[in-house]
N, C-alpha and C positions, 0 to 999 in steps of 0.2 A: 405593453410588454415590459415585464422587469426585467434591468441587464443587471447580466454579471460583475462582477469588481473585480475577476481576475484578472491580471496581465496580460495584455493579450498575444496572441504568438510571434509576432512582429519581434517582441524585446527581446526573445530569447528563447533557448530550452527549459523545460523538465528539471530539474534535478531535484534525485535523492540518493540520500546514503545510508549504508546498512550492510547487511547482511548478505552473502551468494552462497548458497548449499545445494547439497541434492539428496534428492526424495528416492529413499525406496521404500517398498508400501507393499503387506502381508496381500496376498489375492485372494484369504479368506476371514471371514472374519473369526474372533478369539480373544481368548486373554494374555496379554504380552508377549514376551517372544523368550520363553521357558523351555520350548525345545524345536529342533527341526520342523523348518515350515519353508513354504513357498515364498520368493519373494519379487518382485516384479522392480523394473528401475535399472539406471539409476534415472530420477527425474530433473531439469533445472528449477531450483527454488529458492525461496526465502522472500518474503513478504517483498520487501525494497526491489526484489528482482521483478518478482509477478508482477507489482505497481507498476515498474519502468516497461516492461515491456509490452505491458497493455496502453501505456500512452502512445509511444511510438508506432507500435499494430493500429489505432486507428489514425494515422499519418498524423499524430504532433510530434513535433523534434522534441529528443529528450537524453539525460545522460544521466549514468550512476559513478558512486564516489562508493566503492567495495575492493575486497582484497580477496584472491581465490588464491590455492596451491598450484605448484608446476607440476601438477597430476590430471588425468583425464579427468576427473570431475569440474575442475578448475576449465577445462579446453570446452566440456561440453558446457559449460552455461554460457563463458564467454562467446561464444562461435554461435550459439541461439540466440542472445541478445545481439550482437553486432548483425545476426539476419534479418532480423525483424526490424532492424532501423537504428537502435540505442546507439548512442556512443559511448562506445567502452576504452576510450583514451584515458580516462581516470580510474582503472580497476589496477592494482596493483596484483603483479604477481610474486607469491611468497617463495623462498627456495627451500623455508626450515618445515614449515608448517602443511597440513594438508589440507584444502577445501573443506568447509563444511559438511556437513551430511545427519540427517533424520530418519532415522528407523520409523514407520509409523503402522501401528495395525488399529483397525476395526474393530471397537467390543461388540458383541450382540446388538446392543441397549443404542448403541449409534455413538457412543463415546469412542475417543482414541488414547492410546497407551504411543509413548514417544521412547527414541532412546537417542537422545542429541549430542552433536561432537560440535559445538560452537564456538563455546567461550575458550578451547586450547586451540581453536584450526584458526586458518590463515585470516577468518574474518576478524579476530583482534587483533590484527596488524593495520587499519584502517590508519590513514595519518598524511597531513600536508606535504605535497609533493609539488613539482612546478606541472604534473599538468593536472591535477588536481585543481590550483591557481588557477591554471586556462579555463578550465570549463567551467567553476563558479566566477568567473569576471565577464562571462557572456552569459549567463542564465538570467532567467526572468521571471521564473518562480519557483518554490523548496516547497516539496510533500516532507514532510518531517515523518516517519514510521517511529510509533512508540516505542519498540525494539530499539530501536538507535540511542534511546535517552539512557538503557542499560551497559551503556558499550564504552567504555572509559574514553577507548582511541579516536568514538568516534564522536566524540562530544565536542571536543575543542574542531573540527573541520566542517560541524554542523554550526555551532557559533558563527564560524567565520562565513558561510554561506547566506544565514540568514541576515547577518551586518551588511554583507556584500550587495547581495539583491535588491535589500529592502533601500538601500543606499541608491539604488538605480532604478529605483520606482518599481519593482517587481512587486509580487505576493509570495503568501506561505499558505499553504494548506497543512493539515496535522490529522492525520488517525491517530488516536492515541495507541490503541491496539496493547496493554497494558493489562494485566493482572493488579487488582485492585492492592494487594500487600504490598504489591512496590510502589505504593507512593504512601506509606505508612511516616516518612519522615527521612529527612537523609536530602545526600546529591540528587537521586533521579528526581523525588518530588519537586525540589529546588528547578531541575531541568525544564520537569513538565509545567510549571507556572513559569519560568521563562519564553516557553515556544508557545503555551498558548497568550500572553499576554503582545506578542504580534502577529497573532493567527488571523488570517482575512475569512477564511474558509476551514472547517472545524466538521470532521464526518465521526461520527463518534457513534458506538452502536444504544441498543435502547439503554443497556446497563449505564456504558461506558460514561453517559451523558452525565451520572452525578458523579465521578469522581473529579471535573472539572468545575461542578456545582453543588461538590458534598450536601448544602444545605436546603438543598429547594424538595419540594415533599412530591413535583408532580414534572413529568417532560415536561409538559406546558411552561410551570415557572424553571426548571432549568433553562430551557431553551432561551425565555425574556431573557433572565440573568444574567446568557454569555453573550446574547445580542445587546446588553447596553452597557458590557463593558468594550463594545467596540467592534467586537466579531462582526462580521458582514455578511456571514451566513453559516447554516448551519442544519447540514443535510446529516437524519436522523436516518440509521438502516436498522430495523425491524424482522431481515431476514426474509422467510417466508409469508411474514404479513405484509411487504412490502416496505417501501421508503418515505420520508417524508423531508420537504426544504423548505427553510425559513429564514428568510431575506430582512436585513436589516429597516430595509423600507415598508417591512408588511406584509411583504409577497411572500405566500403557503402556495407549495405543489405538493400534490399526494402520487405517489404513483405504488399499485399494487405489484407485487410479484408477481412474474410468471412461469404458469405452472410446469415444471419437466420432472423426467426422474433423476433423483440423485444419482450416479455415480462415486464422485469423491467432493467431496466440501471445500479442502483447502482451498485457498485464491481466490474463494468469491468475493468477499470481500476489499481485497485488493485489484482485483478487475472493475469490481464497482468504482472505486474511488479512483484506478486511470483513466477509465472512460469517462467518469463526471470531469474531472479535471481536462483531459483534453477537449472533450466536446464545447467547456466553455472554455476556455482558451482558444477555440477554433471558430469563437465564435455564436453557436448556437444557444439558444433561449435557455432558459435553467429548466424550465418543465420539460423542452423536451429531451435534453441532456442526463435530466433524470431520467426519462423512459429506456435512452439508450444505455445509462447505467447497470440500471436494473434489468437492462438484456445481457448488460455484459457477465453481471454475476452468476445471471440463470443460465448461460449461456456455458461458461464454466467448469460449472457443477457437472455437465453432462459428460465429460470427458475425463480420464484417469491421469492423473499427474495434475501437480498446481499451476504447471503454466500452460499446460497442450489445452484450453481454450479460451485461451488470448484471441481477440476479435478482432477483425477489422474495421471500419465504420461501416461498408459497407453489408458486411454479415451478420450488422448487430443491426441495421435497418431491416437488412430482407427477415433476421428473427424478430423483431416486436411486428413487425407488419404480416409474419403468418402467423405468429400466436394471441396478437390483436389486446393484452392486455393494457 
């Protein structure tokens, strides 16, 4: 059996920092939002949110470093995460700004048209607080979300988290989760060769995989690449052709997608990469960790709004066991 090199849940929580918004989302599909339409929501979201709260949903402890407005938007994501288990002691609340929020519609074609309120709402107010302090001097391992390397406020508090951890023998995992133009040159790119240069764990999607190995011509040689600058693993998602992990020692697990029908997309992703992170943190073998990833993401999709199908461990067992992929 190949074991993991995560931290294991003994040392600590979860933690990530980023973003908290919410989702409303056209209930038909079209192009933009040009005139009167239907709209459904509001939803709890933002990438760092989905992530936390899918560790926590299958019982690993875990906490977010986010800042919401003292508006219902703000009430409902924090009051769903603290249900589901997170610790939301480091979420600040803003009194000038308002919570996040994403407009999001459906094109035909399966693409989405966005209309984002991010960079003025209360999430650029992220910033070192004393219980901010509390919860990275007890954590035991950093999801880094590529989103966060965009975030001015929230750079210096993600610094200080991965110094902190890694100082207490913890780990880092990193999605980069990234549009390829922003690491064209500048701070972010400066950021993103910072987080990945103490990444233990690295989920990056098939694209994703050369902008941390601009030069390698095939996955195969990106993948060597990041595994012999030190990565320790480094689980490839491929979407609906499924996933794939490749362990510093050698160790390949393939695991295919399974099959459902879409409903909405957002969060699989990020469901994938809390349930691989908790499950080996909890413990469990990296193939089958994978499998139960790859239930969490399929699992997901089938459900409207990015975070309403966050799993449990045990609902992501009884799913891969009746859909048997």
């Amino acid at each position: 059996m190949t074991a993991t090199l995560l931290a294991p849940e003994s040392l600590g929580p979860t933690v990530t920092v980023g973003e908290i918004l919410v989702e409303v989302m056209a209930s038909e599909p079209g192009d933009g939002f040009l005139e009167p339409i239907t709209l459904v929501g509001p939803y709890p979201s933002g990438a760092p949110a989905i992530f936390i709260d899918q560790v926590a949903k299958a019982g690993a402890s875990a906490g977010i470093v986010a800042a919401v407005g003292d508006d219902d938007f703000g009430r409902l994501n924090v009051r769903r995460l603290a249900a589901d288990g997170v610790d939301v002691s480091a979420i600040a609340v803003s009194p000038d700004r308002p919570t996040g929020s994403a407009f999001v519609r459906y094109r035909p074609d399966g693409g989405r048209d966005f209309v984002f309120n991010i960079a003025h709402s209360a999430a650029g107010e992220i910033a070192r607080t004393a219980a901010v302090d509390a919860l990275i001097a007890r954590a035991g391992h950093v999801h880094v979300m590529g989103s966060a390397l965009s975030m001015a406020t929230a750079w210096p508090v993600l610094e200080a988290a991965l110094d902190t951890v890694r100082r207490r023998g913890g780990t880092v995992s990193f999605d980069p989760n990234l549009r390829k133009e922003l690491l064209r040159g500048g701070e972010i790119l400066e950021r993103f060769r910072k987080v990945l240069a103490v990444t233990d764990l690295f989920l990056p999607s098939a694209e994703e995989i050369f902008l941390a190995a601009p030069g390698a011509a095939t996955e195969a040689d990106a993948v060597a690449e990041l595994l012999g600058r030190g990565i320790r693993e480094v689980v490839v998602k491929h979407g609906a052709a499924g996933a794939s992990r490749h362990g510093a020692d050698g160790g390949v697990h393939r695991q295919a997608a399974f099959p459902v029908v879409e409903v909405d997309p957002t969060g699989a992703g990020d469901c994938f990469a809390g349930a691989y992170v908790a499950a080996l943190r909890l413990g469990r073998a990296p193939a089958e960790a994978l499998r139960l990833a790859a239930a969490a993401g399929a699992r997901n999709v089938t459900r409207r709004g990015p975070m309403e199908g966050t799993s449990t461990m045990a609902e992501l067992e009884a799913f891969a066991a009746a859909s048997g992929a």
